[in-house]
C-alpha positions as CSV (number, residue, x, y, z in Angstrom):
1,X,-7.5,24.5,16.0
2,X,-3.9,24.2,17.8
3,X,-1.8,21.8,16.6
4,X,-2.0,19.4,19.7
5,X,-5.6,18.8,18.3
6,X,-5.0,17.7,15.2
7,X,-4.2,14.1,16.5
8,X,-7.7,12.9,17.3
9,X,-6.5,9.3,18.0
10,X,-3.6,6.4,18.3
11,X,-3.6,2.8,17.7
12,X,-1.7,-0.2,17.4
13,X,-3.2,-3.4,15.5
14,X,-1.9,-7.1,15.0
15,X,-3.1,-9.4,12.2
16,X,-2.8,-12.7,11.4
17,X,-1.8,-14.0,7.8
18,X,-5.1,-14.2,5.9
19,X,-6.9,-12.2,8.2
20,X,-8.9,-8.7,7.1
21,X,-9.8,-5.6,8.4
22,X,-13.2,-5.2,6.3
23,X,-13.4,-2.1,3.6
24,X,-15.2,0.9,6.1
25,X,-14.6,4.7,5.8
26,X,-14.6,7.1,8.7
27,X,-14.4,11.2,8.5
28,X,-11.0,11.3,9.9
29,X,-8.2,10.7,7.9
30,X,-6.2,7.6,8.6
31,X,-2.1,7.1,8.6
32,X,-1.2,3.8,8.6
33,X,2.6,2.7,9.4
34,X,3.6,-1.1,8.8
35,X,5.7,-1.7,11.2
36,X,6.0,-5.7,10.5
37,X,4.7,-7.8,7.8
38,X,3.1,-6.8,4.3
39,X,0.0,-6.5,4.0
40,X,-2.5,-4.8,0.4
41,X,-4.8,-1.6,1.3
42,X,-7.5,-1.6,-0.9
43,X,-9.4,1.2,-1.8
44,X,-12.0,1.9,-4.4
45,X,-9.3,2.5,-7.3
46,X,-6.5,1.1,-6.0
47,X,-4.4,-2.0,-4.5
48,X,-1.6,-0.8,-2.4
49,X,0.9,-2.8,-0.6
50,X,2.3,-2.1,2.2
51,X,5.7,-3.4,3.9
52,X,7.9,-2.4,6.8
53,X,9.3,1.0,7.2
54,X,6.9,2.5,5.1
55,X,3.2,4.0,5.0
56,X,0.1,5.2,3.6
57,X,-2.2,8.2,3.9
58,X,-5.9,7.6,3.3
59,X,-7.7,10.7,3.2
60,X,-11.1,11.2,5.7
61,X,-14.2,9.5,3.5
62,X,-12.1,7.3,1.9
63,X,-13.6,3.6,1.7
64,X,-10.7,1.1,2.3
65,X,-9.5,-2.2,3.7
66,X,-6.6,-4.2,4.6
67,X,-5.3,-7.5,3.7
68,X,-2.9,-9.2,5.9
69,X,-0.1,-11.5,3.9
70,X,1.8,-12.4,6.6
71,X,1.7,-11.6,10.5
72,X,1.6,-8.2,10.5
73,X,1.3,-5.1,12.6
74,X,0.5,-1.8,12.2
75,X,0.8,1.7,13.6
76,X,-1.9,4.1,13.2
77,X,-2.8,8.0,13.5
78,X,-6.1,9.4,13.1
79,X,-6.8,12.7,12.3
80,X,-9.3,15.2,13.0
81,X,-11.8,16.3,9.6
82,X,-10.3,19.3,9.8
83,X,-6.5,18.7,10.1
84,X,-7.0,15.9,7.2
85,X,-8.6,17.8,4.8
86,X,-5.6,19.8,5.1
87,X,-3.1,17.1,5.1
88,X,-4.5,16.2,1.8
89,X,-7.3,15.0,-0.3
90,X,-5.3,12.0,-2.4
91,X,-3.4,8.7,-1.1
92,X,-0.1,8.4,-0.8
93,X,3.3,6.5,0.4
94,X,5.3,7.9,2.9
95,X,8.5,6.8,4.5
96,X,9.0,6.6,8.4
97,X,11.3,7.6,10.3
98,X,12.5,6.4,13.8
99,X,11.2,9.5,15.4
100,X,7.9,8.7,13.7
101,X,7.8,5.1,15.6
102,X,9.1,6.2,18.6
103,X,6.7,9.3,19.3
104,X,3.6,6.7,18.2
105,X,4.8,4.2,20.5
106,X,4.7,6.5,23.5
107,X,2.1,8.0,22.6
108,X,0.0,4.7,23.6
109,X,1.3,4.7,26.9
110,X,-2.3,5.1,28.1
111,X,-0.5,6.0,31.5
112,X,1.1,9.4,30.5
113,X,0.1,13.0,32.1
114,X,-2.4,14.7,29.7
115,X,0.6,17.5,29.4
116,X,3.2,14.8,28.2
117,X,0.6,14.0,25.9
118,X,-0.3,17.1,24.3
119,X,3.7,17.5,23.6
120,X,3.6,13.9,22.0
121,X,0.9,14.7,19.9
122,X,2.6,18.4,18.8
123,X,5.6,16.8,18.1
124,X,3.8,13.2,16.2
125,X,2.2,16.1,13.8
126,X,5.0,18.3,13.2
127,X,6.8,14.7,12.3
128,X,3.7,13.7,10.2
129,X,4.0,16.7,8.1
130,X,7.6,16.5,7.2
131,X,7.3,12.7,5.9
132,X,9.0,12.1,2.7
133,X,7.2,10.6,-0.1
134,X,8.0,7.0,-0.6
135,X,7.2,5.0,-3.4
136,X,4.7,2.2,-2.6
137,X,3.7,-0.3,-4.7
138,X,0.6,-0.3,-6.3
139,X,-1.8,-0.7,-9.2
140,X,-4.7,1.5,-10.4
141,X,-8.0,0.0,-11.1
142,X,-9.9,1.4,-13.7
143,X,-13.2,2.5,-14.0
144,X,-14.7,1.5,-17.0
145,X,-16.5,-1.6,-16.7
146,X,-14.6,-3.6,-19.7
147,X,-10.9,-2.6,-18.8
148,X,-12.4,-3.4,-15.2
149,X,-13.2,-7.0,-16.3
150,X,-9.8,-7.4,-17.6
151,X,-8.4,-6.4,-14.9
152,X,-10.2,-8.5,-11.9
153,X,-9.9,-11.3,-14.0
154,X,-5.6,-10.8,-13.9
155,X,-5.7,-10.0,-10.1
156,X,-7.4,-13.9,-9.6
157,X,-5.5,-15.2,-12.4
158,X,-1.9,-14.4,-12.9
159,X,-1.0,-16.4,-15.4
160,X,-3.5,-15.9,-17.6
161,X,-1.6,-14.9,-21.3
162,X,-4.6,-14.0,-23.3
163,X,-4.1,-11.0,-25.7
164,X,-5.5,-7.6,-25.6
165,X,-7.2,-8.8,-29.0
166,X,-8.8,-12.0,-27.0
167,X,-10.1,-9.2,-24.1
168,X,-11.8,-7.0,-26.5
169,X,-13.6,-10.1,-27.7
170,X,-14.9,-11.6,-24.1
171,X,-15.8,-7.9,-23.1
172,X,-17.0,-6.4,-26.5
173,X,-14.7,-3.7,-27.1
174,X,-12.0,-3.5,-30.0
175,X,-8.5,-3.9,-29.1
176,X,-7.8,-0.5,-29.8
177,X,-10.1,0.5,-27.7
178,X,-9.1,-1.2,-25.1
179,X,-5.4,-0.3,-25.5
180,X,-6.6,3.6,-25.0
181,X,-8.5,2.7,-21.7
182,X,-5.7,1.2,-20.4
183,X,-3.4,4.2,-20.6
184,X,-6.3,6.8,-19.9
185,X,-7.5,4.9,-16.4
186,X,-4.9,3.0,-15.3
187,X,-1.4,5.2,-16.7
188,X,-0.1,2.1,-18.0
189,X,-0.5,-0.3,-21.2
190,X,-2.0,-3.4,-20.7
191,X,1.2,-5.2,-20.8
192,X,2.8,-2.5,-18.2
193,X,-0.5,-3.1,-15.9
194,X,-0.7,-7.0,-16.5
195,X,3.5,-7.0,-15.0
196,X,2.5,-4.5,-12.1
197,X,0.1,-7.1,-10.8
198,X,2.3,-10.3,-10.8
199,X,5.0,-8.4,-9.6
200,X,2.2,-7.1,-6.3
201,X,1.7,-10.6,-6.2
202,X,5.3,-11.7,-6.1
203,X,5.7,-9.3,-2.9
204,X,3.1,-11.3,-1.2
205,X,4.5,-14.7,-2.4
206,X,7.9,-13.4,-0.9
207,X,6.2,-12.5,2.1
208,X,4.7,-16.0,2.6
209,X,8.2,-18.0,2.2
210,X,8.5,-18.1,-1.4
211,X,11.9,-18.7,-3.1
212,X,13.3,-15.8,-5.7
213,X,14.1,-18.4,-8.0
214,X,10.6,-19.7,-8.4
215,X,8.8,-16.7,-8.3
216,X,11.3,-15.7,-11.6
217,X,10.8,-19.1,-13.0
218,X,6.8,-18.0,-12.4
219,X,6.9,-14.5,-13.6
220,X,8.6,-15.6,-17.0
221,X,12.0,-14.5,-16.0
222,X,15.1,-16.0,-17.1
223,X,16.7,-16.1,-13.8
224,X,16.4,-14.6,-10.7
225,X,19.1,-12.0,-10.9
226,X,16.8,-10.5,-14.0
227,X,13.8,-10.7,-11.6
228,X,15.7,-8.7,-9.2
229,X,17.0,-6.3,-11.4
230,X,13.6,-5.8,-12.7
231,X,12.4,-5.3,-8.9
232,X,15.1,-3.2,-7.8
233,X,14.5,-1.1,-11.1
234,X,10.5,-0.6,-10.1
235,X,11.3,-0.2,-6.1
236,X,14.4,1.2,-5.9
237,X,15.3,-2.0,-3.3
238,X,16.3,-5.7,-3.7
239,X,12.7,-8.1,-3.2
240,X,14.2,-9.1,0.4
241,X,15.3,-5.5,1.0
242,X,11.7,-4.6,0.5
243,X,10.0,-7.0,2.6
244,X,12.3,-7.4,5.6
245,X,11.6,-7.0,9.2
246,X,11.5,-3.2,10.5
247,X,14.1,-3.3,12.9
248,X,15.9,-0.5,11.6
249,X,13.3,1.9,12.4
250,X,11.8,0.4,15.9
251,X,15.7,0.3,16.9
């Protein structure tokens, strides 16, 4: 296999806010770039969101969808079986780079010579494979079907308080018990995992026009300059850093 034929396919989507692309897998493996907007992929054990600048890997067989927060489009490559199984076998962020956006962008030019093309897609993989991991974020759903109530019940109900004691009542499991699910499935406590999925939530919020100071006020924060501290600790960006428009990397 030359390296021209790893690229199997290109494509550009828009969504609206609210709008879904429904869960499906296909063999190839999938790269998908936000180039404007946020937006959650969703996959069997996991809830990644995704905002400008930056991008996901969903390895071939992989079952997964997309949520749409806000208007939001996205840049995608497709690769052959073969050239994903090499590429990797796990999800992960990765961080774009201009050259990335440009060499997708004309790569769609459906109007190119086949040989301009061929040198597009050489050059798109070679840039593919020297990504940098970024750090997206994300939550881990467990398996077990008790920690697995738990935690369905938090992603519909963020402000729900209840204690790990109360859980292990409603889904007949001690709280101890519990407590060493949490860490085994999901690499965080409860507590850790129960923050991790307001704070998801509080990108999308941001997304959709919310204020800082009320999403603080909401997340139990005593001001906004803790929540952003906080943020800035778990993303490495301030909340509107995260979440702003890509023009850096279409420039």
């Amino acid at each position: 296999m030359t390296i021209q034929q790893a690229i199997e396919g290109l494509r550009q989507l828009k969504y609206t806010p609210g709008s879904e692309e429904p869960v499906h897998q296909h063999e190839q493996g999938q790269m998908i770039y936000m180039l404007r907007g946020v937006a959650k992929i969703v996959t069997p054990q996991h809830i990644w969101l995704l905002s400008p600048g930056r991008a996901i890997w969903l390895p071939g067989g992989l079952s997964h969808g997309l949520q749409a927060i806000d208007h939001v489009v996205t840049q995608n490559i497709y690769l052959t079986p073969q050239a994903s199984r090499q590429f990797g076998s796990h999800c992960r962020g990765l961080a774009a780079t201009p050259l990335l956006h440009t060499l997708i962008t004309a790569g769609l030019d459906e109007g190119i010579p086949a040989e301009r093309q061929a040198l597009i897609s050489a050059l798109l993989n070679d840039e593919l494979s020297r990504l940098p991991t970024s750090m997206l974020c994300h939550v881990i759903l467990p398996r077990d079907r008790r920690v697995r109530q738990v935690c369905d019940t938090l992603c519909r109900e963020l402000d729900h308080t209840a204690t790990l004691s109360w859980w292990g009542q409603k889904v007949g499991a001690s709280e101890r018990t519990l407590a060493r699910l949490f860490r085994e499935e999901t690499n965080l406590s409860f507590s850790e995992w129960r923050q991790q999925i307001r704070l998801l939530e509080a990108v999308c919020n941001l997304a959709r026009g919310a204020a800082i100071g009320k999403l603080a006020h909401e997340l139990g924060y005593a001001s906004a300059s803790a929540f952003i501290a906080m943020f800035r600790k778990k993303l490495g960006v301030s909340p509107l850093r995260y979440i702003q428009t890509a023009g850096d990397i279409a420039a």
